[in-house]
C-alpha positions in Angstrom: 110.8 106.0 81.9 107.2 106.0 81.4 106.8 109.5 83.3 108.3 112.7 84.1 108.0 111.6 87.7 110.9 109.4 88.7 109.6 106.2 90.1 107.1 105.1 92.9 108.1 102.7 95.6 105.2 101.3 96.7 105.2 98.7 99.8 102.9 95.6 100.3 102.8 95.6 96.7 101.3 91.9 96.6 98.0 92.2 97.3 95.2 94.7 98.3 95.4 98.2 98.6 99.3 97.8 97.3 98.4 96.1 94.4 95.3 97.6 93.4 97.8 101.4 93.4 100.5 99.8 91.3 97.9 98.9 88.7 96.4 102.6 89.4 99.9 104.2 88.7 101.1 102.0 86.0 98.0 103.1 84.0 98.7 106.7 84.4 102.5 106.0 83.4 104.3 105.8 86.5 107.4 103.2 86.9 107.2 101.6 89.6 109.7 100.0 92.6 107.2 97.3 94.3 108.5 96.0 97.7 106.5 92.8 99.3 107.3 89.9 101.5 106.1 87.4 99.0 108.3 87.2 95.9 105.7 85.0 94.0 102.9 87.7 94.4 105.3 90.5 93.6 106.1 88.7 89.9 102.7 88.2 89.6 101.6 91.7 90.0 104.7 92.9 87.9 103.6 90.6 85.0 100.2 92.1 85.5 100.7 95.9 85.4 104.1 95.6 83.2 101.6 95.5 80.3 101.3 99.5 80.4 104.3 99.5 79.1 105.8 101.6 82.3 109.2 99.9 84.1 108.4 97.8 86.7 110.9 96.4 89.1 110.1 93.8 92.5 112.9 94.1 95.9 111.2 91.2 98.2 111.5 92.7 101.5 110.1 91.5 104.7 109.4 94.8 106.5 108.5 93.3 109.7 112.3 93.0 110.3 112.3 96.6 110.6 116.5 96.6 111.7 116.8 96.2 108.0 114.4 97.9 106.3 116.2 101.3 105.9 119.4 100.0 104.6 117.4 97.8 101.9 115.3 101.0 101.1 118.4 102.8 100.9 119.7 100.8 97.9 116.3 100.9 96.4 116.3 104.5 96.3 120.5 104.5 95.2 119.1 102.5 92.1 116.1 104.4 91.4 115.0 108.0 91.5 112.2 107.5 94.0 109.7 110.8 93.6 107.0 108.8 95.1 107.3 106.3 98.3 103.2 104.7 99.0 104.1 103.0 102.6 101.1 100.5 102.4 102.1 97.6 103.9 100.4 96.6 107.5 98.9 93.9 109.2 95.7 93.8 111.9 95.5 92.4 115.3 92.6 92.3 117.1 91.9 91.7 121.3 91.6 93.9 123.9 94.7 95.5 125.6 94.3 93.9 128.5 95.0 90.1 127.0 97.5 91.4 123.7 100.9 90.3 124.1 104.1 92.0 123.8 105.1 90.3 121.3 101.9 90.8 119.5 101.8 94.5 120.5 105.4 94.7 118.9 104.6 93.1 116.0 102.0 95.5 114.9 104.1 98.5 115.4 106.8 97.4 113.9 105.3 96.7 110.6 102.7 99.0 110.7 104.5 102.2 112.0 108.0 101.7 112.6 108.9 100.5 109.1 107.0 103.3 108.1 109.6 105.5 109.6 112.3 104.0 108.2 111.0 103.6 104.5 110.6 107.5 105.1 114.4 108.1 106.4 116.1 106.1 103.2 113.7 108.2 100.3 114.0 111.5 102.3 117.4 112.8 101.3 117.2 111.5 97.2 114.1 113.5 97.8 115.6 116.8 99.2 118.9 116.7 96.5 116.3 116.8 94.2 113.8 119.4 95.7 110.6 117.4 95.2 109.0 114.0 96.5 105.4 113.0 97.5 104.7 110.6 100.4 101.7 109.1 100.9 101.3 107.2 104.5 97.7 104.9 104.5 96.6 105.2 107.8 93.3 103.7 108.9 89.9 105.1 110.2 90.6 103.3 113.2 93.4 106.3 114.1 90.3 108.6 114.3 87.4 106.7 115.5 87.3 104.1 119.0 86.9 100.5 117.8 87.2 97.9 120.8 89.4 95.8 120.6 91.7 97.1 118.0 94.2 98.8 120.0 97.6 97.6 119.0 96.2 98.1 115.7 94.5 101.9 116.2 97.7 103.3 117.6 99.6 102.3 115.2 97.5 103.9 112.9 97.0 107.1 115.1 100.5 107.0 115.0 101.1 107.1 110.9 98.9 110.4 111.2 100.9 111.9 113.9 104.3 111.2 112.0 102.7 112.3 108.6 101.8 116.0 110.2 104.7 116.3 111.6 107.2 115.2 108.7 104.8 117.6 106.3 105.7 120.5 108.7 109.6 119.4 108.2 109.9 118.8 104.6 107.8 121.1 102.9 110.5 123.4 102.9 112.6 121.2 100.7 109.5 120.8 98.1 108.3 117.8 99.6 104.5 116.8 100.0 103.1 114.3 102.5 100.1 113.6 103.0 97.3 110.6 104.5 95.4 108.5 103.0 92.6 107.2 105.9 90.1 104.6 104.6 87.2 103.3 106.2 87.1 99.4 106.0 88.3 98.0 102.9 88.1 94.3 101.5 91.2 93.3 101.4 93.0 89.8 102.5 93.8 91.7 105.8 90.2 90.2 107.1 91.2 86.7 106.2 92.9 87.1 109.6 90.1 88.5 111.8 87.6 86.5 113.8 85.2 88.8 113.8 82.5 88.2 110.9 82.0 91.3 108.9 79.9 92.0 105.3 82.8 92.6 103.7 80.4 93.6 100.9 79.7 97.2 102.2 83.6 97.6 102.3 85.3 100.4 100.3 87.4 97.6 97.6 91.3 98.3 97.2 90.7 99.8 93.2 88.3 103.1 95.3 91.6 103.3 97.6 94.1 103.6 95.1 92.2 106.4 92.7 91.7 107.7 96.0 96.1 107.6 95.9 96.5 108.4 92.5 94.6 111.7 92.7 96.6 112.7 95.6 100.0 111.9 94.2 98.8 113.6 91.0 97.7 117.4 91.7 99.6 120.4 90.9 103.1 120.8 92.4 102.0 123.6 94.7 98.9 121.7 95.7 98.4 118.9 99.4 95.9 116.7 101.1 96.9 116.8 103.8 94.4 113.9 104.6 92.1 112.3 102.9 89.1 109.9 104.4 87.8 107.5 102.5 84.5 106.0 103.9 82.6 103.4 102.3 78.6 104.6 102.1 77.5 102.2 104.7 79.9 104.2 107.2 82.1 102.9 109.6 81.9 99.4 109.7 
């Protein structure tokens, strides 16, 4: 092990904000569990951050099919003593409620919250056997602030912040920290998918995002964020 903490399972791994933390931990000597839907990026950040010398190991996982994300989670965290779980991965969906599908509304909470939840339940009891854990949820600005247009994609958020309070009120008892990590607009592959043109210059980059991680994962036992917002200078964007 390349630390006294057990392992970090961070999720969309493969590029980004995921990637850019992996790197962030492995330097600081935390092994690391990557979960992504793209095996190819997933041995391509492995290769990468495996240099630090910490153990790295990739579980390609398509979280979108949240029915089996908590059993494939669960086997993860058999394997490994997961002391760190980074739930990362989302996608964005822009249009106004009126004209978003079901589908399209389903889609975004699935990945971006309900996967969430069940990443949570498969860590949670490894976590409470062993009487410590720190969860780190990435929400999004959007969950604070009224972007038009962004709906599917605000609740979702909104609702990562909701389920982080609450779960901090319910495991903190068993030595277990959660807290949010809710960045401003941040340059990441995610705006390949937008319309919308944006200067993705004044945009926080994914390496600000995961110190941003790292510091919270890394204070004193008896020590929370609770939440943390990350704003680029510019401001909301």
């Amino acid at each position: 092990m390349g630390s006294s903490i057990g392992c970090a399972l961070i999720t969309g791994a493969g590029s980004g904000i995921g990637r850019a933390t992996a790197q962030a931990f492995a330097e600081a000597g935390i092994d690391l569990a990557l979960v992504s839907r793209s095996p190819a990026k997933l041995d391509e950040v492995a290769a990468t951050v495996a240099q630090t010398g910490v153990t790295v190991k990739t579980y390609p996982l398509d979280l979108a099919v949240v029915d089996q994300v908590n059993a494939a989670i669960s086997q993860i965290a058999a394997e490994l003593p997961i002391d760190i779980l980074v739930n990362n991965a989302g996608i964005a969906q822009t249009g106004e409620v009126l004209s978003t599908s079901l589908s399209d509304w389903q889609r975004v909470i699935d990945l971006n919250l309900t996967s969430v939840f069940q990443c949570i339940q498969a860590v949670l009891p490894g976590m409470r056997e062993r009487q410590r854990g720190t969860i780190v949820n990435v929400s999004s600005i959007a969950a604070h602030h009224t972007f038009a247009g962004w709906g599917a994609y605000s609740v979702s958020k909104a609702g990562i912040a909701s389920l982080s309070k609450v779960l901090a009120a319910e495991e903190r008892a068993y030595g277990i920290r959660v807290a949010v990590i809710t960045p401003g607009a941040v340059n990441t592959p995610i705006w390949d998918t937008i319309p919308e043109e944006f200067d993705r210059s004044q945009m926080l980059t994914p390496d600000v995002v995961a110190q941003s991680i790292l510091h919270t994962v890394l204070l004193p036992p008896q020590a929370v964020i609770d939440e943390l917002i990350v704003m680029p200078r510019a401001g909301a964007i």
